[in-house]
Backbone as ProteinMPNN parsed JSONL, in Angstrom:
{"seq_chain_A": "XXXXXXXXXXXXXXXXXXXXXXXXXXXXXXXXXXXXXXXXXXXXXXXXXXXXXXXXXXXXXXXXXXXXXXXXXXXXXXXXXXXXXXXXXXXXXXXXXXXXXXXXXXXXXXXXXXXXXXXXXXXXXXXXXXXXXXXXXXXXXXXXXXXXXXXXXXXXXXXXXXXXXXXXXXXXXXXXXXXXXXXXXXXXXXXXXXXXXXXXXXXXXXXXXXXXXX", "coords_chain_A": {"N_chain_A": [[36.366, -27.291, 1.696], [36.639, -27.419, -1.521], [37.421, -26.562, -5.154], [35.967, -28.058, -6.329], [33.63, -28.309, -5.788], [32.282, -26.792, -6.196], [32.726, -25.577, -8.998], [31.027, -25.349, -12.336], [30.312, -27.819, -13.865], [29.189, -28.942, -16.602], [30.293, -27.79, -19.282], [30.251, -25.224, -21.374], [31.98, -25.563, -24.754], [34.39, -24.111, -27.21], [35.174, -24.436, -30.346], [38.646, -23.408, -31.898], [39.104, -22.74, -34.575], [36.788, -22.166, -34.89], [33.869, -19.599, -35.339], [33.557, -16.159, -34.57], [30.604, -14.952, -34.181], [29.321, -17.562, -33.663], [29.776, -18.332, -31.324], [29.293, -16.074, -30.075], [26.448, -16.481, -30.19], [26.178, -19.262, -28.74], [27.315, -17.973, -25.988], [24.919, -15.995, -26.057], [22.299, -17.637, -25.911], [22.98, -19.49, -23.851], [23.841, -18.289, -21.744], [26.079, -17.336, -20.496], [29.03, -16.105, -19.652], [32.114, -16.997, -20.305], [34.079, -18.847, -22.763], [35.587, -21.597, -22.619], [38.293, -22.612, -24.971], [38.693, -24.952, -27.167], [40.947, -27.629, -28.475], [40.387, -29.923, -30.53], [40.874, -32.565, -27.71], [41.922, -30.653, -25.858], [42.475, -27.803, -23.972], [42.985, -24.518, -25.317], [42.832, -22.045, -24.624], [40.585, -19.004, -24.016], [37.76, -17.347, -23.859], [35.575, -14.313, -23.532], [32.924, -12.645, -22.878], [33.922, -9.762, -22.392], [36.248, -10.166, -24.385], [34.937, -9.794, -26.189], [33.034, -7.348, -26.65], [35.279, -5.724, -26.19], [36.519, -6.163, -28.79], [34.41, -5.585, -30.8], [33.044, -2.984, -30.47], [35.521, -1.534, -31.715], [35.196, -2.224, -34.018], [33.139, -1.25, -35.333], [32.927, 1.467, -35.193], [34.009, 2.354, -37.738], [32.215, 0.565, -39.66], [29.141, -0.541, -41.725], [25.959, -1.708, -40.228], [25.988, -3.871, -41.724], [28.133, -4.876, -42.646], [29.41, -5.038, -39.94], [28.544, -7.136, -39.579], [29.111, -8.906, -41.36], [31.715, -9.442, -40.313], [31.986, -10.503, -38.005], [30.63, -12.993, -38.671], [32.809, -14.216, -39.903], [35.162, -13.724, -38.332], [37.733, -15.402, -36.934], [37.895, -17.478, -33.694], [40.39, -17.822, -32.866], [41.805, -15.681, -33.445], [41.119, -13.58, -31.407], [40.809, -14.899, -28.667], [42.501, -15.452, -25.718], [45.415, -16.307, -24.939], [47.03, -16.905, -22.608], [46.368, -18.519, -20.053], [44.985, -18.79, -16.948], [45.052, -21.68, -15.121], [42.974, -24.227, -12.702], [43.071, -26.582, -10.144], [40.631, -29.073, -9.067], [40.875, -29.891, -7.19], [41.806, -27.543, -5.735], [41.146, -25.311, -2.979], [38.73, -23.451, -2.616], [38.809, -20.606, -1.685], [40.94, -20.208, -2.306], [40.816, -20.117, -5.206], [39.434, -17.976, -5.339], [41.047, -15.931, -4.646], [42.783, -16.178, -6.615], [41.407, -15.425, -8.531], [40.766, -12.435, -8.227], [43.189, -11.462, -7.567], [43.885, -11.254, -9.894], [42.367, -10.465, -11.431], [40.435, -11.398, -13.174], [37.739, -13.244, -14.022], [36.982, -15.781, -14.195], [37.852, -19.45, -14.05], [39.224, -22.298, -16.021], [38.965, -25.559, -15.212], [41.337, -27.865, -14.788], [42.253, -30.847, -14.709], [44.382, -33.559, -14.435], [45.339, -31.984, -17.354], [42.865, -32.253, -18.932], [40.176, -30.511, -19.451], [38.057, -30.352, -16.859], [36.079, -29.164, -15.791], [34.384, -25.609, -15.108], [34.8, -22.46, -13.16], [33.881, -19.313, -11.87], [33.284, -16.014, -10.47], [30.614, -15.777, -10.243], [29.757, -18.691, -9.001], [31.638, -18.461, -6.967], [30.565, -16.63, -5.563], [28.254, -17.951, -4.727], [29.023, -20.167, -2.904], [29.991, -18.378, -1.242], [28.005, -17.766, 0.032], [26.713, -20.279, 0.769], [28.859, -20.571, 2.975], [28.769, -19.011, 4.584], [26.283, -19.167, 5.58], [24.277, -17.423, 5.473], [21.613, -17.332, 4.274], [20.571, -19.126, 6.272], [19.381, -17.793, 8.528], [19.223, -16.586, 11.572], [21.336, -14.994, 14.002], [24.015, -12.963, 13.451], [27.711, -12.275, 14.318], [29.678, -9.898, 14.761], [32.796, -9.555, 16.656], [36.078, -7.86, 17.232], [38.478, -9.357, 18.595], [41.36, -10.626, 20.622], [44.614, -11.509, 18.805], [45.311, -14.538, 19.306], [46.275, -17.535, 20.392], [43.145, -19.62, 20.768], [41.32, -17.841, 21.432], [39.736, -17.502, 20.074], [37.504, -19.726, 20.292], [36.993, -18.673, 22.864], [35.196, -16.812, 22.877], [33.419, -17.923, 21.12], [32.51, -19.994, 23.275], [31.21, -18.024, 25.119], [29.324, -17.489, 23.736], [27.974, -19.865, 23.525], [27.58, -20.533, 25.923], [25.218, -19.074, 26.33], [22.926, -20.267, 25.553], [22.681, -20.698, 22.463], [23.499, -22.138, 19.619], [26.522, -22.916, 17.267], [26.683, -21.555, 13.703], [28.402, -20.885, 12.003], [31.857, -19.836, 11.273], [34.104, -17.538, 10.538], [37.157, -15.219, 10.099], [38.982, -12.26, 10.304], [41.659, -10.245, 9.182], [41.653, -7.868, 8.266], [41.019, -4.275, 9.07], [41.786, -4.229, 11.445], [43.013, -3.645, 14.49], [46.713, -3.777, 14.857], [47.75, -6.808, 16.309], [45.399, -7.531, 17.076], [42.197, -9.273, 15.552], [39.292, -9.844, 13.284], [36.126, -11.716, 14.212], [34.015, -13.479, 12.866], [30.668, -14.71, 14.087], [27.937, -16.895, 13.623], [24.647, -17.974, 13.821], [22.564, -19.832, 15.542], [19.004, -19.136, 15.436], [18.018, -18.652, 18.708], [18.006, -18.848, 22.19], [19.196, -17.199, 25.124], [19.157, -13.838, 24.028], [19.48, -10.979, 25.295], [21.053, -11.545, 27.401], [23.23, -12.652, 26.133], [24.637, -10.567, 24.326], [25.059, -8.063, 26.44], [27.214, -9.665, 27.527], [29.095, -9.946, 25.559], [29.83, -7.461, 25.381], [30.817, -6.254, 27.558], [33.098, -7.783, 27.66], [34.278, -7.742, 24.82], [35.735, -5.864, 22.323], [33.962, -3.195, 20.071], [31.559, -4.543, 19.542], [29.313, -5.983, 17.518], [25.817, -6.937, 16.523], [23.461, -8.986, 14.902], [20.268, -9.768, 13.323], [19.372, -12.02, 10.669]], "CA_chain_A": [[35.638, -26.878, 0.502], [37.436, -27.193, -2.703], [37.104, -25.844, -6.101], [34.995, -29.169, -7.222], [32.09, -28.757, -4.619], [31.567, -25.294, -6.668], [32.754, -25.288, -9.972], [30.264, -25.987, -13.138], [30.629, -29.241, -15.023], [28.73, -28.423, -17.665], [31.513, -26.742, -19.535], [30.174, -25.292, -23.115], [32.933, -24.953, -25.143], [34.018, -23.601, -29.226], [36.711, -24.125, -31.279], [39.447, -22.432, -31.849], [38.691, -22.673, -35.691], [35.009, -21.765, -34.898], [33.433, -17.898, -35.902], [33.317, -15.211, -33.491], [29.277, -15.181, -34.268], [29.268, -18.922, -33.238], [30.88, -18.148, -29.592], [28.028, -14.936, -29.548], [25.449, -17.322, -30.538], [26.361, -19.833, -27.283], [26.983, -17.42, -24.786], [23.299, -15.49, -25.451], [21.405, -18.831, -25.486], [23.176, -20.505, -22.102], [23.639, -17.244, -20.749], [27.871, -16.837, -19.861], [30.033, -15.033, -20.394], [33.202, -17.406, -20.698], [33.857, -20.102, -23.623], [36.922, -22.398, -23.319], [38.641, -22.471, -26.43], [39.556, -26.065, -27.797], [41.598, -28.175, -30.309], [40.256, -31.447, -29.972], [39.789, -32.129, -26.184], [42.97, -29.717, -25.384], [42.301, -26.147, -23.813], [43.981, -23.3, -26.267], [42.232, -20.505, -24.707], [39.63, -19.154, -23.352], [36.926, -16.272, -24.994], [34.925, -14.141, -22.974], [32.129, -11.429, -23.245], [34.806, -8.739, -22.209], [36.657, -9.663, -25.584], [34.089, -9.481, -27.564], [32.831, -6.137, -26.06], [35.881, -4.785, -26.589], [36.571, -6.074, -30.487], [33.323, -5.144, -31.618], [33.306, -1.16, -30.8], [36.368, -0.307, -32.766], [34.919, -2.365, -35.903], [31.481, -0.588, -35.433], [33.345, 2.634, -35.251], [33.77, 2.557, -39.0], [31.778, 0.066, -40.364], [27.757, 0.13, -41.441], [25.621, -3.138, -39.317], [25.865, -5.094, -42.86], [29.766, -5.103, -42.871], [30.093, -5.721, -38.778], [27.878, -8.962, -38.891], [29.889, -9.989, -42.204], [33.236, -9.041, -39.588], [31.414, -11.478, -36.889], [30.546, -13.893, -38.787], [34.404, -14.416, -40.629], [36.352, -13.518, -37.634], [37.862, -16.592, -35.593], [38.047, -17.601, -32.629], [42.028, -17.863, -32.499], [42.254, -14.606, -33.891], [41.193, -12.785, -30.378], [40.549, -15.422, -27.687], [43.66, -15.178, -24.607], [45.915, -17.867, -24.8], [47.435, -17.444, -21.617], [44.859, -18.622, -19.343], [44.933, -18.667, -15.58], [44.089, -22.444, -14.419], [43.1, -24.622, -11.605], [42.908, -27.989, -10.192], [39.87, -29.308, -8.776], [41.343, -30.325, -5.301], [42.468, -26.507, -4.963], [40.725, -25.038, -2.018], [37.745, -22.399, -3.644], [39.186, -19.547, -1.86], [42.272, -20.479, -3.215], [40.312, -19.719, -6.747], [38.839, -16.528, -5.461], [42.263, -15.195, -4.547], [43.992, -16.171, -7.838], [40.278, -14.46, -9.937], [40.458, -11.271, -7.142], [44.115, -10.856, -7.557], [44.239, -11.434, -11.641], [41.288, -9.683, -12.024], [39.444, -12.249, -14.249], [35.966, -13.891, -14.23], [36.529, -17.187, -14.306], [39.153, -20.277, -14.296], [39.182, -23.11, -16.725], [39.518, -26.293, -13.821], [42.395, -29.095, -15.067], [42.585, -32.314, -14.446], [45.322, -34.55, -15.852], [45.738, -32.043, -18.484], [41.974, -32.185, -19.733], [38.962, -29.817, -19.158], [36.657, -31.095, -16.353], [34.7, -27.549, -15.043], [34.994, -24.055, -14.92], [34.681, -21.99, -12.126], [33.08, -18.248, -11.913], [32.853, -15.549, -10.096], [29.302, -16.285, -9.383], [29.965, -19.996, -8.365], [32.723, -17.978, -5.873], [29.382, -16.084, -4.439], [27.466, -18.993, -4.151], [30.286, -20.721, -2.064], [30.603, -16.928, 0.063], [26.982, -17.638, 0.331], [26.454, -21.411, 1.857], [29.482, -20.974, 3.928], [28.331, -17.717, 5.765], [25.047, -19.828, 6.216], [23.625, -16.028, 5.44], [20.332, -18.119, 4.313], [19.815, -19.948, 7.405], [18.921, -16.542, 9.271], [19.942, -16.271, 13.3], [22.363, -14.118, 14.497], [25.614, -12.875, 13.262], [27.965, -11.65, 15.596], [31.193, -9.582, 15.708], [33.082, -8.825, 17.534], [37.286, -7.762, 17.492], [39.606, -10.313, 19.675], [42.995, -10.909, 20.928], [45.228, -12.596, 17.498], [45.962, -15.049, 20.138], [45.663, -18.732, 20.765], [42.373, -20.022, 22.23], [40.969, -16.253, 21.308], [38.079, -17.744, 18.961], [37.165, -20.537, 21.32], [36.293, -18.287, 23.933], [33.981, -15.79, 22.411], [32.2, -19.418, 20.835], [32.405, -20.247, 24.119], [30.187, -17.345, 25.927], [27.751, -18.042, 22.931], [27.246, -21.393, 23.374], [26.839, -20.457, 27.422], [23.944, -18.512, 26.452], [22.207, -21.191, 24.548], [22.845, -20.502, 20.919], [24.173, -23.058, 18.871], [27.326, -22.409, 16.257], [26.559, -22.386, 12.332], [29.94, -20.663, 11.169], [32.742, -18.716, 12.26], [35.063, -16.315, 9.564], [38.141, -14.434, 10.811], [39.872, -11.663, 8.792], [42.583, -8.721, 9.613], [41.038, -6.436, 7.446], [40.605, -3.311, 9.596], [41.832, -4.876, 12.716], [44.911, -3.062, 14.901], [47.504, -4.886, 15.396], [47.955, -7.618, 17.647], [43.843, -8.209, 16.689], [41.424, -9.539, 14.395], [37.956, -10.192, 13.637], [35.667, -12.787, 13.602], [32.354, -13.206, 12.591], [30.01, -15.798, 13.911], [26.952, -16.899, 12.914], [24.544, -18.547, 15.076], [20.755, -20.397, 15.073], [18.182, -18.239, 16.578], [17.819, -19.187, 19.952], [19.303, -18.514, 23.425], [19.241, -15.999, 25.742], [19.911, -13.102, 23.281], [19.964, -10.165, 25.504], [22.353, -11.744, 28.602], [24.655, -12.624, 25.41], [24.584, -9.397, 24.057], [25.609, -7.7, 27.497], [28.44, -10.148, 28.009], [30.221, -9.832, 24.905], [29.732, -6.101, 25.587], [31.684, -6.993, 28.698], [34.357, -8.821, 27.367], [35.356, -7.361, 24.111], [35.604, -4.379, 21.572], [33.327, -3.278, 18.549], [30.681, -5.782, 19.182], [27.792, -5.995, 16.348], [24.921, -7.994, 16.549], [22.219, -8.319, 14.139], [19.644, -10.751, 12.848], [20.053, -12.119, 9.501]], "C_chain_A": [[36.621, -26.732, -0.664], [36.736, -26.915, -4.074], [36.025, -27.366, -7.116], [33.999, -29.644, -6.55], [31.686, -27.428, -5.471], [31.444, -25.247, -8.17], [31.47, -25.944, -10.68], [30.555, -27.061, -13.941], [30.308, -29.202, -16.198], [29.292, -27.62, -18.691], [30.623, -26.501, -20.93], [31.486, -24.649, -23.67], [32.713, -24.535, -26.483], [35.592, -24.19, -29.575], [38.008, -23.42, -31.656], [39.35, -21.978, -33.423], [36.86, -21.762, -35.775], [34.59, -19.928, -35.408], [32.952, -17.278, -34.375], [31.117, -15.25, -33.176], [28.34, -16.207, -34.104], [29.378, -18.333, -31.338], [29.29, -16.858, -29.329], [26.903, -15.623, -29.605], [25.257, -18.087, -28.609], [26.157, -19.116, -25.841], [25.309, -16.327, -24.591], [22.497, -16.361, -25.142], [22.0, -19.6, -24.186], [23.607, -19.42, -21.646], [24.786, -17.055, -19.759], [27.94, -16.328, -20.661], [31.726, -15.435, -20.753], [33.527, -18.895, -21.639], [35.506, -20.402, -23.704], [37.232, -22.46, -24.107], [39.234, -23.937, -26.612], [39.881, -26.43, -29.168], [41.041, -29.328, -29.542], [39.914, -31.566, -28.733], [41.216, -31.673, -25.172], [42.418, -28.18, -25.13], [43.456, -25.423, -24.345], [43.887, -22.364, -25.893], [41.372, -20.106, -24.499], [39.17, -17.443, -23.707], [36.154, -15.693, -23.721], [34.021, -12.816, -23.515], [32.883, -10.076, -23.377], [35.375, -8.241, -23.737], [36.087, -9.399, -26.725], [33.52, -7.737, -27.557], [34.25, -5.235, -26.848], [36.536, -4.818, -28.491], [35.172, -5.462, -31.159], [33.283, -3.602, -31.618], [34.028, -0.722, -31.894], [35.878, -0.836, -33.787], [33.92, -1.753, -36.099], [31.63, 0.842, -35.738], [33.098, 3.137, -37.081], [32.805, 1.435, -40.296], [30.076, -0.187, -40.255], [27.161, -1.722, -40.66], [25.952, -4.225, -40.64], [27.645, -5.71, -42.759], [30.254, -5.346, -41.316], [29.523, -7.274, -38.97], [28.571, -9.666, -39.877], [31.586, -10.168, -41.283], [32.989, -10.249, -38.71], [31.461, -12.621, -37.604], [31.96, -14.928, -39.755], [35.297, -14.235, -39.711], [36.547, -15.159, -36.645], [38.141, -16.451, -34.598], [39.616, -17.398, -32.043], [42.348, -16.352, -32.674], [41.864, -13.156, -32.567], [40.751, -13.548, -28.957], [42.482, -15.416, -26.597], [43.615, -16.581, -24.679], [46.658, -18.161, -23.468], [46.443, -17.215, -20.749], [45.708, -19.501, -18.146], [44.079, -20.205, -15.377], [43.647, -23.204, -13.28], [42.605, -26.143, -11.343], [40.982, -27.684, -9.428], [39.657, -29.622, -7.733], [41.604, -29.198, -4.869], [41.368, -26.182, -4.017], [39.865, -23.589, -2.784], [38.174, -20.925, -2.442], [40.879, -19.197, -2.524], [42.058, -20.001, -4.722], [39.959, -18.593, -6.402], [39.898, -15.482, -5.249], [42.959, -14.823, -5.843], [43.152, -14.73, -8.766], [40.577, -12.97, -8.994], [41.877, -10.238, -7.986], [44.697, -10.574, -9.156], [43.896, -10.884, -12.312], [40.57, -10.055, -13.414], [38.193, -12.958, -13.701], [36.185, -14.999, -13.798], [37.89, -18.006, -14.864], [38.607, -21.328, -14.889], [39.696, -24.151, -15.16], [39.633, -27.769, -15.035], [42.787, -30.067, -14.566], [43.552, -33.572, -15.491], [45.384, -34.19, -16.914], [44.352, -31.532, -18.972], [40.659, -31.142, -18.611], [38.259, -30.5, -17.913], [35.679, -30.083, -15.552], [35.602, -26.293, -15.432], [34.267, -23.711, -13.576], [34.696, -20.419, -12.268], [33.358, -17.718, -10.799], [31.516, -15.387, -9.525], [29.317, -17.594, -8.96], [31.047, -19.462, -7.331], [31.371, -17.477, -4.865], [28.458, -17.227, -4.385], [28.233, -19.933, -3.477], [30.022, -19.729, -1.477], [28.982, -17.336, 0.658], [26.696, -18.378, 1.532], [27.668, -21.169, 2.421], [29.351, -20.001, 4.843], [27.524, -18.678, 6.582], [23.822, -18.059, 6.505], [21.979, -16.713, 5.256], [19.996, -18.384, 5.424], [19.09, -19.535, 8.387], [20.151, -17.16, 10.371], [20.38, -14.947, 13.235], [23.586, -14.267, 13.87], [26.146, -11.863, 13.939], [29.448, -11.262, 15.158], [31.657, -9.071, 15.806], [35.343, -8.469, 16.857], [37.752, -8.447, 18.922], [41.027, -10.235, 19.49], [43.382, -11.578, 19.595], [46.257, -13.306, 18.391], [45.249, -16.77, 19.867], [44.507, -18.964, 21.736], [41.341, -18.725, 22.153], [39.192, -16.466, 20.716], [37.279, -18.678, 19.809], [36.719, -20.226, 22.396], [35.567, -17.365, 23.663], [33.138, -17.483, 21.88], [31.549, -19.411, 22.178], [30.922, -19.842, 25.088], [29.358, -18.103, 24.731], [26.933, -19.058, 22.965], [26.83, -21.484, 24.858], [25.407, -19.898, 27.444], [22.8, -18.97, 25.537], [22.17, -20.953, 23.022], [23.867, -21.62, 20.554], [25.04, -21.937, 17.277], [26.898, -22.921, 14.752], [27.603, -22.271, 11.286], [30.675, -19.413, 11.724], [33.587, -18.492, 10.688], [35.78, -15.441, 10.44], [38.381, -13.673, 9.338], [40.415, -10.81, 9.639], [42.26, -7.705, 9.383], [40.117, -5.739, 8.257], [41.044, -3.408, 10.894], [42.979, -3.837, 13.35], [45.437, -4.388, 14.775], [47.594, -5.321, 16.487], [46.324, -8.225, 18.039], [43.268, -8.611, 15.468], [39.994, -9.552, 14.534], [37.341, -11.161, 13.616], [34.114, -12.535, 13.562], [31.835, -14.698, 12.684], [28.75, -16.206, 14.07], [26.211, -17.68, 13.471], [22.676, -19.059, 14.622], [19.83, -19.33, 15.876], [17.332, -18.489, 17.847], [18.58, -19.102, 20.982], [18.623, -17.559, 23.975], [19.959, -14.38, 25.101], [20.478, -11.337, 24.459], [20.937, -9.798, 26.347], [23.77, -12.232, 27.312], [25.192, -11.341, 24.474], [25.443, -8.605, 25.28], [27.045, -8.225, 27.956], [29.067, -10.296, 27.496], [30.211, -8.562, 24.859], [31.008, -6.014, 26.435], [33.057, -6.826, 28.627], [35.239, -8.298, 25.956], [34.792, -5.687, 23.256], [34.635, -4.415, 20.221], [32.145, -4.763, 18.349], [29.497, -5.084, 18.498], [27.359, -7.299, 16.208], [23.7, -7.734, 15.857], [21.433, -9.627, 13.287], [19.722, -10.793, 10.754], [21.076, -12.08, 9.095]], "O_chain_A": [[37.416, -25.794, -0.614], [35.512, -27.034, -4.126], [35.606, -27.403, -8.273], [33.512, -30.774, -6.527], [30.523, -27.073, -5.273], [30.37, -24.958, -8.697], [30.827, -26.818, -10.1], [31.286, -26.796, -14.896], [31.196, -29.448, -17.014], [28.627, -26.625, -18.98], [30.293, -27.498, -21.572], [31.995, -23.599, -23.279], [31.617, -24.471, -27.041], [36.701, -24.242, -29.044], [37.728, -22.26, -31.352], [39.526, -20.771, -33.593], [36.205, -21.067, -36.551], [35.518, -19.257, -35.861], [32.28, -17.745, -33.455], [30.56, -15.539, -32.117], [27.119, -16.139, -34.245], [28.505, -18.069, -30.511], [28.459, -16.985, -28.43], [26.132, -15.177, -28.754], [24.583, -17.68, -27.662], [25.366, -19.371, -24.932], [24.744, -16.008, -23.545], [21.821, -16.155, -24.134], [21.232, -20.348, -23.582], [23.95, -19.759, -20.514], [24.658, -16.731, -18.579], [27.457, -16.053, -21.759], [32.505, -14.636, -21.272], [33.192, -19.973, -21.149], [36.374, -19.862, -24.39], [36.212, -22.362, -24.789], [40.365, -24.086, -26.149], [39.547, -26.053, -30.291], [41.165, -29.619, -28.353], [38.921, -30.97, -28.316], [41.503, -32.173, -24.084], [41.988, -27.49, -26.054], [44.623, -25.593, -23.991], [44.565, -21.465, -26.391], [40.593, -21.006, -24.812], [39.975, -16.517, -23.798], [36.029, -16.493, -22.793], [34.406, -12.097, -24.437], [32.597, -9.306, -24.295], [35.309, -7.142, -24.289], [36.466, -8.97, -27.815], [33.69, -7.038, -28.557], [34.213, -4.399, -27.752], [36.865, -3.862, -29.193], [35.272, -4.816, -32.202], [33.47, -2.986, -32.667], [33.664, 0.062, -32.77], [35.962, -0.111, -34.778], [33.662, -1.627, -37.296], [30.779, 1.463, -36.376], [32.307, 3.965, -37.533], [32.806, 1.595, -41.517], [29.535, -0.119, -39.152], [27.906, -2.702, -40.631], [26.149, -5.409, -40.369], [28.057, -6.868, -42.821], [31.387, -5.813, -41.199], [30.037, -8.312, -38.554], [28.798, -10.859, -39.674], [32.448, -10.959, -41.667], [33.905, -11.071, -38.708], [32.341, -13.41, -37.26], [31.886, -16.106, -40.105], [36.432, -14.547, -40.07], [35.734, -15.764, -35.946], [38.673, -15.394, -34.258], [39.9, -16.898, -30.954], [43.221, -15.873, -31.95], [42.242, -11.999, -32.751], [40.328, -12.795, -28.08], [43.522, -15.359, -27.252], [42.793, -17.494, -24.604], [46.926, -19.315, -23.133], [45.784, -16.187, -20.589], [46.572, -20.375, -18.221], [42.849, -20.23, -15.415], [44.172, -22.568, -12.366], [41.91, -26.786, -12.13], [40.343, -26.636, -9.321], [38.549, -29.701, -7.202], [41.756, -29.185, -3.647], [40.402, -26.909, -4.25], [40.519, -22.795, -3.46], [37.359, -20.042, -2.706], [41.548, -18.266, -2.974], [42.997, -19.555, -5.381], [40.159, -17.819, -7.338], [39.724, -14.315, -5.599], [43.496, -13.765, -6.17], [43.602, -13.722, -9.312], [40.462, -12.167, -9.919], [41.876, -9.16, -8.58], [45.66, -9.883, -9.49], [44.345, -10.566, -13.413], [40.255, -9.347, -14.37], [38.098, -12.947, -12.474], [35.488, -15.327, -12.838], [38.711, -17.604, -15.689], [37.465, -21.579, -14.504], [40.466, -23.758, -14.284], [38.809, -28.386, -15.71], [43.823, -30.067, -13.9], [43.45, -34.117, -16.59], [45.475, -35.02, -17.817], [44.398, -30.404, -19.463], [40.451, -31.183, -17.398], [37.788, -31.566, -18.309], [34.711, -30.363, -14.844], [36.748, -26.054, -15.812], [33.413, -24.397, -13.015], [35.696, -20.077, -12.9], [33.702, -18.486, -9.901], [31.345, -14.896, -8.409], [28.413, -17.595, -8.124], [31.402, -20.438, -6.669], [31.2, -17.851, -3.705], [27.698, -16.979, -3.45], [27.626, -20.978, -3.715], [29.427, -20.237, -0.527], [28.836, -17.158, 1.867], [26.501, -17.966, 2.675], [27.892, -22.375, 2.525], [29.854, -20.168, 5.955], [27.749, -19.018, 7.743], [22.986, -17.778, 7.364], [21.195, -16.534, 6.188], [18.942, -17.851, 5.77], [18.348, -20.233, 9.078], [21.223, -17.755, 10.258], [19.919, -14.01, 12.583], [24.18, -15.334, 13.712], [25.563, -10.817, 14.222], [30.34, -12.11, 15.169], [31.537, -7.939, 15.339], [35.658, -9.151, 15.882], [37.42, -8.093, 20.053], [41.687, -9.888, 18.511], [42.484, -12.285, 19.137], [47.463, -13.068, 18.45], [44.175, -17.097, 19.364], [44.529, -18.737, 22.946], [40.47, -18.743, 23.023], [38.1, -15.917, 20.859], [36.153, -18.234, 20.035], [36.101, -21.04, 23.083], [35.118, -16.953, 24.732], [32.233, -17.936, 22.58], [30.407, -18.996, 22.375], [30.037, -20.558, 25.556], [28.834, -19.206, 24.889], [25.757, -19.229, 22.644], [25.945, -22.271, 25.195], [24.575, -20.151, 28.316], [21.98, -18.268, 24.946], [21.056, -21.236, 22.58], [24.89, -21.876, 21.19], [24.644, -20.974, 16.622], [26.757, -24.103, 14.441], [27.817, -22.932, 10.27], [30.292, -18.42, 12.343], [33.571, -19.383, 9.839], [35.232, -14.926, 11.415], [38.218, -13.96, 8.152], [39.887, -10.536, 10.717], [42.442, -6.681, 10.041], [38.934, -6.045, 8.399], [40.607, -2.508, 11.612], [43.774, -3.29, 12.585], [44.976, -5.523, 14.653], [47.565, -4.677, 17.535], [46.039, -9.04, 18.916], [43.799, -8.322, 14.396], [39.438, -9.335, 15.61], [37.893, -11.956, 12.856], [33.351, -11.703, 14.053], [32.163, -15.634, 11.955], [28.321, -15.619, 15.064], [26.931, -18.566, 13.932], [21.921, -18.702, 13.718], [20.18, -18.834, 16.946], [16.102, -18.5, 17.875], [19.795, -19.25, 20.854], [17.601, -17.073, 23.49], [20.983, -13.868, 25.554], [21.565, -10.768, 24.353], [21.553, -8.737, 26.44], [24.973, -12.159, 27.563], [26.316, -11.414, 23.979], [26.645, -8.525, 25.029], [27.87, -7.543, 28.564], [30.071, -10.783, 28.015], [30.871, -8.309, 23.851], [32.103, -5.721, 25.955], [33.875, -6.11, 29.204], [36.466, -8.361, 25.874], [33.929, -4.842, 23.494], [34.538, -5.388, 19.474], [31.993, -5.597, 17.456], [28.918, -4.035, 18.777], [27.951, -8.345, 15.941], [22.991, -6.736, 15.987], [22.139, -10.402, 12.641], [20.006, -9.932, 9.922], [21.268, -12.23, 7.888]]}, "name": "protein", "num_of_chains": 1, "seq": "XXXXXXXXXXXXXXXXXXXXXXXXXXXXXXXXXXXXXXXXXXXXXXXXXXXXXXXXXXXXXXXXXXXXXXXXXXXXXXXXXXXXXXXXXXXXXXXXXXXXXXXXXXXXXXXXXXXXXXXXXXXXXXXXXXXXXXXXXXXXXXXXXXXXXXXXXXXXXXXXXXXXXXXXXXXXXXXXXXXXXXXXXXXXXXXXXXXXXXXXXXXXXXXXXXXXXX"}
């Protein structure tokens, strides 16, 4: 899964010359919250609801609505859009993008190709990726359990599952919360099988098992 099975193509962008009240205009009618900033068909920068949020208070502080919307509609775009901007290819791997937005603590990446614009990529295009790759839609069973952080470890919890007629629709590991020397996994399953002899036998077999439809 890479960051160009998710991102949006549809990029709207502004100017860097353009009016702050231009850029507010765009994002209420298409309904974001992040506007690339270009010169020509070069990214300069990149605008978001955040900065506008936060320029508009302090001018509102002292000024009456006639003198902010003349502030809006005269302020440019260069004059508070972030020029150093966080970007990404289009081959990167989309948790590879949710790591960089998680750990950066931004919204959304401008996605570069040879240099030029060709998507952006969101925080909500990250949850719609967390979404189809759970396969949380598809219903069944999701299952899990804590295993050995061993070779062969994930393969045999599949394993029982698929002994007790259930078919696999996705498997997820993580550390987070695990002891050491374990992990978790979580896997996700069609609804069908013998649910309560597979229930009992990963009871059995390992620790912290949770099982639950949907």
């Amino acid at each position: 899964m890479y960051v160009s099975d998710w991102m949006t193509k549809k990029v709207f962008t502004i100017g860097l010359d353009e009016y702050l009240s231009d850029a507010i205009t765009i994002m209420r009618d298409k309904g974001i919250k992040h506007l690339p900033v270009m010169k020509g068909d070069k990214l300069k920068g990149l605008l978001s609801d955040r900065d506008i949020k936060e320029f508009s208070p302090s001018k509102a502080t002292t000024l009456d609505i006639y003198e902010l919307h003349y502030i809006l509609a005269n302020t440019r775009i260069k004059e508070l859009m972030k020029t150093k901007v966080v970007t990404i290819a289009p081959d990167a791997p989309v948790e590879e993008a949710a790591m960089i937005m998680l750990d950066g603590n931004i919204g959304c990446l401008p996605v570069l190709e040879g240099g030029y614009l060709c998507g952006i990529i969101s925080d909500k295009d990250i949850f719609h990726a967390m979404v189809d790759i759970t396969g949380v839609r598809h219903g069944g069973h999701r299952i899990c359990v804590t295993i050995e952080d061993r070779p062969g470890s994930i393969r045999e919890v599949a394993d029982i599952i698929r002994h007790h007629g259930f078919h696999l629709q996705g498997i997820l590991t993580s550390y987070e919360g695990a002891r050491e020397g374990s992990r978790k996994v979580v896997i996700r399953t069609t609804e069908m099988g013998d649910f309560k002899g597979l229930k009992q036998d990963l009871i059995d077999n390992y620790r912290n098992v949770q099982i639950r439809k949907g």
